[in-house]
C-alpha positions in Angstrom: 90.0 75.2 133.1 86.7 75.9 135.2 83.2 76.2 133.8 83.3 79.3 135.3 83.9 83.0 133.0 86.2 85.2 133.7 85.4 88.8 134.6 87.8 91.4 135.5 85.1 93.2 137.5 85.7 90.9 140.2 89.6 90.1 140.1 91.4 92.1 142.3 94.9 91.8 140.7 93.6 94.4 138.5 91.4 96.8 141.1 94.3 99.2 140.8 94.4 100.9 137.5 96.3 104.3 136.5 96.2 106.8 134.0 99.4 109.1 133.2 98.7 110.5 129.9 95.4 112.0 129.1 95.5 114.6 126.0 93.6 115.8 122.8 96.1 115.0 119.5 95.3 116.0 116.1 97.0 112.9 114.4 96.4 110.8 112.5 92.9 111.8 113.2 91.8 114.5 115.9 91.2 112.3 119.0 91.4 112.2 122.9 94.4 109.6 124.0 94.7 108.0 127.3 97.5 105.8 128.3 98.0 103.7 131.7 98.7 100.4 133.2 97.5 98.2 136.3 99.4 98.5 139.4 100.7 95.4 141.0 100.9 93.5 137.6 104.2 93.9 137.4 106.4 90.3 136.8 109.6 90.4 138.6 109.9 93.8 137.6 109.0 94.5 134.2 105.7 93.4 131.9 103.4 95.7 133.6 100.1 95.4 132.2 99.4 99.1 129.8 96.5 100.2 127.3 96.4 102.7 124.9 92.8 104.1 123.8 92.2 106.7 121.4 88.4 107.9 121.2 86.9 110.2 118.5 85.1 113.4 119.1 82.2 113.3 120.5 80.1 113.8 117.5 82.0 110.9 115.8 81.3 108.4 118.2 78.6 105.7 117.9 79.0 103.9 121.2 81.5 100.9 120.3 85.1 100.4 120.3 87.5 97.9 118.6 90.2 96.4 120.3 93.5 94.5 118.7 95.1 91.7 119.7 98.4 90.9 117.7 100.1 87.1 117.6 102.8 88.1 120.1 102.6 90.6 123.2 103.6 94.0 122.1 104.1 97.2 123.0 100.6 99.4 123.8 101.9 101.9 121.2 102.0 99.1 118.5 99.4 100.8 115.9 100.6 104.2 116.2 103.5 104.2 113.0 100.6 102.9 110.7 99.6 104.3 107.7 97.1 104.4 104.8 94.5 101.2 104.8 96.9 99.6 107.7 95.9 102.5 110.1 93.7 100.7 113.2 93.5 104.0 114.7 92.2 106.1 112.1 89.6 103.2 110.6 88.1 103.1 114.1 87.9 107.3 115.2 86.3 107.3 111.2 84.1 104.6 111.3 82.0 105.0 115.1 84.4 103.6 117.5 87.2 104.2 120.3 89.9 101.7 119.5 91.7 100.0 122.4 95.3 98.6 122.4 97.2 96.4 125.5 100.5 94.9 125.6 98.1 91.8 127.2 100.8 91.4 129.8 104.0 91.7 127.8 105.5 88.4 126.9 106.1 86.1 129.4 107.2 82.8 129.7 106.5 80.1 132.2 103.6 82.1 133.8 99.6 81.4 133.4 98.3 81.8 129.8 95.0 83.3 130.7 97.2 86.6 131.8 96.9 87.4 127.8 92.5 87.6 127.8 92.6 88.8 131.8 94.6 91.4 130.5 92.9 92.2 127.3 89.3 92.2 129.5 90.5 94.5 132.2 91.8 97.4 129.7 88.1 96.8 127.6 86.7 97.3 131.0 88.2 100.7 132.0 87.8 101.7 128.5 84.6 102.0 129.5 84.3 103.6 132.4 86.4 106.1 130.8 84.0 106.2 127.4 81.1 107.0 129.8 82.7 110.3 131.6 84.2 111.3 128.9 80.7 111.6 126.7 78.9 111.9 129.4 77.0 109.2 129.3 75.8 106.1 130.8 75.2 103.8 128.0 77.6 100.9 128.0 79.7 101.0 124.6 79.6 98.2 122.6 82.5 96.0 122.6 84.5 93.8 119.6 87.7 92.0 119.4 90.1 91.1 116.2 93.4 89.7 115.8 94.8 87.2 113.3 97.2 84.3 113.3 98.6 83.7 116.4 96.3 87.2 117.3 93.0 84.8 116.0 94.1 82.5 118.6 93.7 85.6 121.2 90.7 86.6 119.9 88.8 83.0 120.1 90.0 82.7 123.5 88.8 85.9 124.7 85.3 84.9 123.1 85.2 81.6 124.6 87.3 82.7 128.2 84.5 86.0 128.9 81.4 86.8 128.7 79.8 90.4 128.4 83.3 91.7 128.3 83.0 91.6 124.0 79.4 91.3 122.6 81.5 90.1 118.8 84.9 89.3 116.9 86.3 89.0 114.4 89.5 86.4 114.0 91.4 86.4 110.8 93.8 83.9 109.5 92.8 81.9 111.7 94.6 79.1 113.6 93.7 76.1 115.6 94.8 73.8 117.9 97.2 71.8 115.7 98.1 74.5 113.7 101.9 75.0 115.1 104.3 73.6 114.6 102.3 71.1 111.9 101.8 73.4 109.4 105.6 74.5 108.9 106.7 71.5 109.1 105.1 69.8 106.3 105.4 72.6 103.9 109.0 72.9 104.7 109.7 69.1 103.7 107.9 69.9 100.4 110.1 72.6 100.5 113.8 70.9 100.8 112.2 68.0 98.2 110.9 70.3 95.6 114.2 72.2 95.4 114.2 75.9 93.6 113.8 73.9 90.1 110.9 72.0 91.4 108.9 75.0 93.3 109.2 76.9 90.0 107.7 74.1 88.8 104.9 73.8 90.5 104.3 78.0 90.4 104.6 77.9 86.2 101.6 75.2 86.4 99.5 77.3 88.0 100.2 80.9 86.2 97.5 81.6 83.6 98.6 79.9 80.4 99.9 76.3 82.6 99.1 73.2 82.5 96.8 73.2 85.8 99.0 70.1 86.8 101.4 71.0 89.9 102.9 67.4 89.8 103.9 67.8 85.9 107.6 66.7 85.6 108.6 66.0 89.4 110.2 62.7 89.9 108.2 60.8 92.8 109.8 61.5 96.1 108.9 65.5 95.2 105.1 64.0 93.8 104.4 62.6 97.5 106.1 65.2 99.3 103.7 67.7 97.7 100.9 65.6 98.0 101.4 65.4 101.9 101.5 69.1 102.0 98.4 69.9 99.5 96.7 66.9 102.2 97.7 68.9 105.1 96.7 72.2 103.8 98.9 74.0 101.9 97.0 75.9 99.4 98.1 74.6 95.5 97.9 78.5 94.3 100.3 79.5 97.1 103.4 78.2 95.8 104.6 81.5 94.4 104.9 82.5 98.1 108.4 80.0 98.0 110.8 82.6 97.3 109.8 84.7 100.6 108.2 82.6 102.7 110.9 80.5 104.4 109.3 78.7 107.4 107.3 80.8 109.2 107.8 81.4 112.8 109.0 77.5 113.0 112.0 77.8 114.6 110.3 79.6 117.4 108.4 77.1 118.1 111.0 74.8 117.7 112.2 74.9 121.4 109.3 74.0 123.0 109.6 70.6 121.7 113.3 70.3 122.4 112.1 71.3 126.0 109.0 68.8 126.0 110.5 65.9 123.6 114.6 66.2 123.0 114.6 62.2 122.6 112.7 62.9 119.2 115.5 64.5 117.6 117.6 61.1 118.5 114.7 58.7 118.4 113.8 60.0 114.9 117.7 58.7 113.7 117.4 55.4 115.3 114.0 54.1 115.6 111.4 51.9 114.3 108.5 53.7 113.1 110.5 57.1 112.2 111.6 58.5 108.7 115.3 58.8 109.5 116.3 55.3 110.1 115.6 54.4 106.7 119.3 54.4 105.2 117.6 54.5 101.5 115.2 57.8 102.4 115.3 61.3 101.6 115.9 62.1 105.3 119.4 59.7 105.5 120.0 61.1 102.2 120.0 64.8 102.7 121.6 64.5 106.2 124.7 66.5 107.1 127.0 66.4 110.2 129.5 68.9 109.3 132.3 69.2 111.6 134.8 71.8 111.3 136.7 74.5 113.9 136.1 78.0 114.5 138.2 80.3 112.4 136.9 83.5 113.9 133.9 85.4 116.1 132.5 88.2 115.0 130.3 90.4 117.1 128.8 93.3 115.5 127.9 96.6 116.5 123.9 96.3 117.0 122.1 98.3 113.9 119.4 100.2 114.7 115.9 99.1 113.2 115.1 100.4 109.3 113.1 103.7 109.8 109.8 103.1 109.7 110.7 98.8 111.2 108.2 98.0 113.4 107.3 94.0 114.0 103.5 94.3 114.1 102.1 92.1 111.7 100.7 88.6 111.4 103.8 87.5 110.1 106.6 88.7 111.8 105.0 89.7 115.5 107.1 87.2 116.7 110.1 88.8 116.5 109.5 90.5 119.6 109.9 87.8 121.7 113.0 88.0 120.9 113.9 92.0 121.2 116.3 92.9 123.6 118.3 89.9 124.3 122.5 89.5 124.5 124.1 89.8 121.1 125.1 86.5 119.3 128.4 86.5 117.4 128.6 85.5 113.9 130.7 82.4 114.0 133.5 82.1 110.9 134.3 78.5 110.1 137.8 76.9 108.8 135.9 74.7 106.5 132.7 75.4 103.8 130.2 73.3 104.5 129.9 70.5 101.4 128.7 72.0 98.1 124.7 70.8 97.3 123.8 70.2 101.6 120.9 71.2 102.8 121.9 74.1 105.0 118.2 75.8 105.9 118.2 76.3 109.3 120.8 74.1 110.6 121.9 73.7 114.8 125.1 74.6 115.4 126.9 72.5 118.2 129.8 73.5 120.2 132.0 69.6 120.2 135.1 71.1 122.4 136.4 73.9 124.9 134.4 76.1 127.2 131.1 76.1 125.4 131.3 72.6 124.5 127.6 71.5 124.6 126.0 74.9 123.4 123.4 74.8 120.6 121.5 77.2 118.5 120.1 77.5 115.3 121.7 78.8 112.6 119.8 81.7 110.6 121.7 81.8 107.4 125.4 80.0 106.1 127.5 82.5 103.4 129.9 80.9 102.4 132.2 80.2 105.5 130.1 82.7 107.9 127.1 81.8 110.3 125.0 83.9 111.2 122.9 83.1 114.3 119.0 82.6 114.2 117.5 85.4 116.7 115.0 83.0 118.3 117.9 82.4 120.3 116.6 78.7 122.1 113.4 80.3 122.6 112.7 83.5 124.7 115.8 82.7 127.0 117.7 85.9 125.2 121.2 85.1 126.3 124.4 84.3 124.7 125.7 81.0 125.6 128.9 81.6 123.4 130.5 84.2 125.3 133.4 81.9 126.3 133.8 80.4 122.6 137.3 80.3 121.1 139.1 80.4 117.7 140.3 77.0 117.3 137.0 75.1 119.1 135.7 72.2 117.3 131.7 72.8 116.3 129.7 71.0 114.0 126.9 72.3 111.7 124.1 69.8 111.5 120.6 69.6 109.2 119.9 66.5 111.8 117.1 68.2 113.8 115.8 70.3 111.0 115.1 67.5 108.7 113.3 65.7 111.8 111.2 68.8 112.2 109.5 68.4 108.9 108.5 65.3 109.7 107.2 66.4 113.0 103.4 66.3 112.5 103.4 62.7 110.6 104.1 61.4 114.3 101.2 64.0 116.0 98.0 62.7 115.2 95.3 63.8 116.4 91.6 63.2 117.2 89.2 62.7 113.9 87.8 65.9 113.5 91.0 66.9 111.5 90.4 65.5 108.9 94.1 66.2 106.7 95.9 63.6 109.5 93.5 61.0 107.7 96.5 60.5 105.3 98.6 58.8 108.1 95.9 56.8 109.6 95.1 53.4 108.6 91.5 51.6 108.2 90.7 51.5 111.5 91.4 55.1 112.3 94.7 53.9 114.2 97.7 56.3 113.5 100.6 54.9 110.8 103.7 56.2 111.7 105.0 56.2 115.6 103.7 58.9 118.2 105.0 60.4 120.8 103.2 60.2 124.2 101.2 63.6 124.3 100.4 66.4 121.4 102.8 69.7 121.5 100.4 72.1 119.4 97.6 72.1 121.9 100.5 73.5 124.6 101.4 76.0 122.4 97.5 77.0 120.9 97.1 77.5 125.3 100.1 79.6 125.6 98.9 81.5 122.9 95.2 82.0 123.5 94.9 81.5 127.3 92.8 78.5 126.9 92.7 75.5 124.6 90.0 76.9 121.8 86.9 74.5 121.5 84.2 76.7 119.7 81.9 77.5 122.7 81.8 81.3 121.5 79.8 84.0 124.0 79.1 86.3 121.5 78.8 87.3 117.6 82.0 85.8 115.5 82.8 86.4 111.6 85.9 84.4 110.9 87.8 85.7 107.9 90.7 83.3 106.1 92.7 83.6 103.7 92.0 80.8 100.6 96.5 81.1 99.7 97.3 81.5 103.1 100.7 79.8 103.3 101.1 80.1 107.3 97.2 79.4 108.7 95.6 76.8 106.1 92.7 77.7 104.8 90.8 74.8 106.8 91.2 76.0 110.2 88.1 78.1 109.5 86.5 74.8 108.4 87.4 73.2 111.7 86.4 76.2 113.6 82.8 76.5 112.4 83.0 72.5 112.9 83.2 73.0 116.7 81.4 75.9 117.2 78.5 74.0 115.5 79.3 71.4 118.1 78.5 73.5 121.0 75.1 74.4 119.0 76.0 77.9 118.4 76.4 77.7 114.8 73.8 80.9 114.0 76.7 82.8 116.0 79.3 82.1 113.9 80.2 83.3 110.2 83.0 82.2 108.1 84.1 84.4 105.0 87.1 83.5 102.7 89.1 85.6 101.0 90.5 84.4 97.3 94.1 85.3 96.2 95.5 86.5 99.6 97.8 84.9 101.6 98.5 85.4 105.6 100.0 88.8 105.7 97.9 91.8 106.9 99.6 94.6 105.6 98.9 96.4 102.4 102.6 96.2 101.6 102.3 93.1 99.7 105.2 90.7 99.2 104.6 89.6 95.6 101.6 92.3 94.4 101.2 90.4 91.2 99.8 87.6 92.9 98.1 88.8 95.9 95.8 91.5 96.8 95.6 92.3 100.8 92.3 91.5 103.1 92.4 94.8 104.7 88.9 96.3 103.4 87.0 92.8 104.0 88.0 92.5 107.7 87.2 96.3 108.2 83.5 95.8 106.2 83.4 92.6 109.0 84.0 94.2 112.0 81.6 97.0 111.2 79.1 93.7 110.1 79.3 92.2 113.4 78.8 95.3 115.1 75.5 95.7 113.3 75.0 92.1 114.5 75.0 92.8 117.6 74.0 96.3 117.9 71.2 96.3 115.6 70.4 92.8 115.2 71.2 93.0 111.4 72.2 89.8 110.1 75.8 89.7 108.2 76.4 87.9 105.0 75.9 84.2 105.1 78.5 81.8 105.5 80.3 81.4 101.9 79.8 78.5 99.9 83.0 76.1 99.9 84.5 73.0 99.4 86.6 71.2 101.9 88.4 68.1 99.8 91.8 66.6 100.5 93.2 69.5 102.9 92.2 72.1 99.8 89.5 74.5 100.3 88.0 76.3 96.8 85.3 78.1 96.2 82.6 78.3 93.2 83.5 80.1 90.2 81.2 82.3 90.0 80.4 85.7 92.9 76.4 84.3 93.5 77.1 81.0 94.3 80.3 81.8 96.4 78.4 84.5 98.5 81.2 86.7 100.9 81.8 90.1 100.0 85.0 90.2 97.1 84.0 91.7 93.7 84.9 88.5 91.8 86.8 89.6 88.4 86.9 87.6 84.8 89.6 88.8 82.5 90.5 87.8 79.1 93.1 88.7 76.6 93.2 89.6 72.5 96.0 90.0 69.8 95.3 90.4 66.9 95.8 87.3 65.1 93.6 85.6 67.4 90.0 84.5 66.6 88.8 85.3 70.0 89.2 86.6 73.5 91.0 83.7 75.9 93.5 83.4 78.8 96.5 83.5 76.8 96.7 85.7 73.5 100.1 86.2 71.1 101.3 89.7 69.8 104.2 91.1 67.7 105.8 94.4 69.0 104.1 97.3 68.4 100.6 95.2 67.5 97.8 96.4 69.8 96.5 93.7 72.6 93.1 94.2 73.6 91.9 93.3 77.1 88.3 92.9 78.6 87.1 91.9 81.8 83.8 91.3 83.4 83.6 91.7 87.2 80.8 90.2 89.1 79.1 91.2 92.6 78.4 88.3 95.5 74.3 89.7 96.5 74.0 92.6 99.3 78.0 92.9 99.0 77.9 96.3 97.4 78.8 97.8 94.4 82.6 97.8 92.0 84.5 101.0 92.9 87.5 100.1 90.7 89.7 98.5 88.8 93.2 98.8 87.3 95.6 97.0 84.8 99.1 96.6 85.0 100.4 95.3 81.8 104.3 95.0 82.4 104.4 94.1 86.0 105.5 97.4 87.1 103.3 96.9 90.2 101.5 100.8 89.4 98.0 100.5 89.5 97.3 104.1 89.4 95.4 104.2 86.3 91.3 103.7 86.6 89.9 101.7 84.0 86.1 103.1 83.8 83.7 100.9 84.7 81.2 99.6 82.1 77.7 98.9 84.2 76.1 95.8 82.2 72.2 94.8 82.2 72.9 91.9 84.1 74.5 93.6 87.1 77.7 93.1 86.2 80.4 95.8 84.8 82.8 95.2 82.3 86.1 96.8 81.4 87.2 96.8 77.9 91.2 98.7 77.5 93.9 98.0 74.9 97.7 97.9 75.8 101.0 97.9 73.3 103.8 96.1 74.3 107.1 98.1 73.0 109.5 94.7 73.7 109.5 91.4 73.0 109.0 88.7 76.1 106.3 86.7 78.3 103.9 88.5 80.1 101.2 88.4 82.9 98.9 90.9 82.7 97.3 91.5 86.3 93.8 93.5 86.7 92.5 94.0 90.5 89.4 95.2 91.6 87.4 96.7 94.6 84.2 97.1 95.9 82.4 98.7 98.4 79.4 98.0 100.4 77.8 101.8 100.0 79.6 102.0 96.7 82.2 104.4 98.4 85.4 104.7 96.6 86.7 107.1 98.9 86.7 105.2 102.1 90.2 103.6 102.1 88.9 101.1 105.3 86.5 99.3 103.0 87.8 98.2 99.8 87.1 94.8 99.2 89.7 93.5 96.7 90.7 90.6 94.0 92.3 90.3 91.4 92.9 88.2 87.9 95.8 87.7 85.5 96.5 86.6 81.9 98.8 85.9 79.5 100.7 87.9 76.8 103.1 86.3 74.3 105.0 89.0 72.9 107.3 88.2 69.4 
């Protein structure tokens, strides 16, 4: 890429710009909508570039707007089925701003990357021209960009691609440049060591009441499998994401190294240097080669989406890459694969007749029935078993999924990432063998439009998740690292979140575990707004650690800084001597609960908190808050449990930076759990 930044102003690809819907709506909140596209963007007919803005009345607006970028291309009318805290639209016409939307393009493949922030500067650019006539005005709004995971990648590229187009950003779970496929890969081999047995293992150490010790009764191949992980990243609190997790948006990725490398997946079986060549490893050992014949194909009629289905979150975005493709059969086998293999994500391979030589990944095996994985070899979309028979010979093979989680052991790259130190020797030089060139910095370009380096032109807060299962928590680290590099460290803010993970939605996957990140990255876009607007410096950088691929923070809310109400709950029976982390009851005895919540400085005031005693995941009832001398405020509640069992209490928490409980935009929110035996 050239030194030079890109400004729509003077490209002409997008001089042609078009409105066709321009109309006042009363919902969700009153606004004016505009909707249009680019003429002459058009790839081979389709991918048009289109915008959506929606700008607040008049007396509502305070001359900025936000503008989204998700992980994958979507449609322009991607925010529009939102609800609640999730709703982009109505958080910006309520909090000052216009909010801007753009398919960036649409998602194509093969074509230049820097189509996704060309695309995302031209619609900010018209969004203004159209913010000046319609208030009547010739001030220049005020500009920011946000998107997480693969949207973070977006949103650091537009910063470091433009300049004047955004005057700040915010990017969330963030990513870097050896983020993908790295990440998924090492957590998944964790995954197939560890086994169900061994992940609930690993999750019992860390509930309150455990021993603390997440290696406590593995054998040692699952030891230094989950070492490798916790090295590379993986948070040690995030394990109860296992159940629901799977591997990410790995086997979307997975094609572009088939298209750039397909001699790994053979190399890895047979040479030097690689994992699968040793006959006495857990590679050769879990291997299967199952070869069988079809007994029947099965197409079924297409389902429409669940009501309500919409793939616009950080974590499952992706799926639209692969919307609208030819229907792939599900594929009945004569034989059931052998009891006990490892079947997660297997390729099937067509050995004999018309198809022989198709491949695809398998989604899910039931019993003798495979159902196809939708990535579908990428974002080719079409159904290379069309000519498939009852009778062909296939075979269902773990081979290149098992090489895929040992992908990243044989991608190391420069010294500024720091969790590859574990395959490196003395000298620096890499351990295992490496293939000739790095994939992830390919797919960080595809995804951001440039390779990300730090050299921001404008106002960034980063926000990450400390459990986030998908983006470690380090990428932040690294980021700040190369801003820093490019001396533009007073820029840049980093906040981390504690107990969330990488979703974005408020529809949490496990709620006893995780409280969503919502509020904080609403309170930081309207922080770097003031930034930049007013001059008004945010919240400092937290305090952190960075040790062994784990990031933690200090205990207690003043020495970690960021903005989360930081809670400390403790539990009662009544044959205890004293409150603690784990307390004993009989039926029917009353349990007394107390908690003390604490307040990082300038982050506002508590707003709420809640108890649910018998994980029924209903929060609904408001503890009241106790304000204490020292700035603190306590919660004091009792609870009887009517049946015997093991429970984990769970009290969350929010806080506001005007102390306003009703503004749903800007909770900030944790959480903390205990113990209850129950005889």
């Amino acid at each position: 890429m050239s030194n030079q930044l890109y400004n729509p102003d003077h490209d002409p690809y997008f001089s042609e710009p078009y409105l066709d819907v321009e109309e006042w709506r009363d919902t969700p909140v009153r606004h004016y909508y505009v909707h249009g596209g680019f003429k002459g963007t058009d790839i081979d007919g389709a991918n048009e570039v289109r915008f959506c803005f929606y700008f607040p009345e008049k007396d509502k607006y305070e001359g900025r707007f936000f503008q989204y970028v998700s992980p994958a291309p979507e449609d322009e009318h991607e925010s529009e089925h939102l609800k609640g805290a999730d709703d982009k639209i109505s958080f910006c016409l309520t909090h000052g701003a216009y909010y801007v939307v753009s398919n960036q393009g649409g998602f194509v493949v093969g074509h230049d990357p820097s189509r996704l922030y060309k695309a995302s500067s031209a619609s900010a650019q018209l969004s203004r021209k159209i913010a000046k006539k319609l208030y009547g005005t010739e001030e220049r709004p005020f500009g920011y960009i946000f998107g997480g995971s693969g949207g973070s990648f977006k949103t650091m590229g537009a910063m470091e691609a433009t300049e004047g187009i955004w005057d700040g950003a915010v990017p969330y779970v963030m990513a870097n440049p050896m983020a993908v496929p790295n990440v998924f890969a090492s957590r998944m081999h964790a995954v197939r060591l560890l086994g169900e047995e061994g992940l609930e293992r690993v999750t019992a150490a860390m509930e309150p009441g455990g021993s603390g010790d997440i290696y406590e009764g593995l054998d040692d191949l699952q030891r230094v499998a989950l070492k490798e992980a916790s090295m590379m990243g993986f948070p040690d609190r995030a394990w109860f994401c296992h159940p629901f997790m799977g591997d990410g948006a790995l086997m979307v990725l997975v094609p572009t190294v088939y298209a750039m490398f397909p001699y790994y997946f053979t190399d890895f079986w047979t040479k030097e240097g690689y994992e699968g060549v040793d006959p006495n490893g857990d590679a050769a050992r879990d291997r299967m080669q199952h070869v069988t014949t079809v007994a029947d194909i099965i197409y079924e009629e297409k389902k429409p989406a669940a009501d309500g289905e919409e793939f616009t979150s950080v974590d499952n975005s992706w799926v639209n890459t692969m919307l609208g493709g030819e229907p792939l059969p599900k594929i009945v086998m004569k034989d059931l694969v052998p009891e006990g293999a490892y079947q997660f994500h297997c390729r099937l391979r067509v050995l004999s007749g018309e198809c022989k030589g198709a491949e695809i990944n398998i989604d899910t095996i039931d019993g003798a029935v495979l159902t196809l994985h939708p990535e579908n070899n990428g974002a080719e979309n079409k159904n290379p078993f069309k000519a498939l028979k009852v009778g062909d010979q296939i075979m269902v093979d773990n081979s290149d999924a098992i090489a895929m989680q040992f992908f990243h052991r044989h991608q190391i790259p420069d010294a500024s990432y720091k969790v590859y130190d574990q395959f490196r020797d003395a000298e620096g030089k890499p351990i295992p063998a490496q293939l000739p060139m790095l994939v992830s910095p390919f797919i960080a370009t595809s995804g951001a439009g440039i390779l990300i380096d730090g050299n921001i032109h404008g106002k960034v807060i980063g926000l990450c998740s400390v459990l986030d299962e998908s983006a470690c928590p380090w990428h932040g680290d690294w980021y700040k690292g190369a801003v820093a590099r490019h001396g533009k460290a007073d820029d840049f803010r980093l906040y981390y979140h504690d107990n969330s993970i990488h979703d974005d939605r408020t529809t949490l996957e496990d709620k006893q575990h995780q409280v969503d990140y919502l509020g904080t990255l609403h309170q930081a876009l309207l922080d770097v707004a003031a930034w930049a607007e007013k001059g008004i410096e945010p919240l400092p950088t937290m305090n952190y650690k960075f040790e062994e691929g784990q990031i933690t923070l200090p205990v207690h809310a003043a020495d970690r800084g960021g903005m989360q109400p930081v809670p400390f709950a403790c539990v009662k029976g009544a044959a205890d001597a004293s409150f603690g982390k784990v307390a004993e009851a009989a039926v029917g005895e009353p349990v007394k609960f107390e908690a003390v919540i604490e307040m990082p400085p300038h982050a506002g005031s508590v707003t709420g908190a809640a108890w649910d005693y018998e994980r029924t995941n209903d929060w609904s009832h408001e503890e009241e808050l106790l304000p204490q001398a020292d700035g603190t405020v306590k919660v004091v509640s009792t609870h009887v449990f009517t049946k015997p069992g093991v429970y984990y209490p769970c009290l969350k928490v929010r806080s506001n930076r005007k102390g306003d409980a009703a503004d749903i935009f800007t909770q900030c929110k944790n959480l903390d759990r205990v113990k209850v035996i129950v005889r």
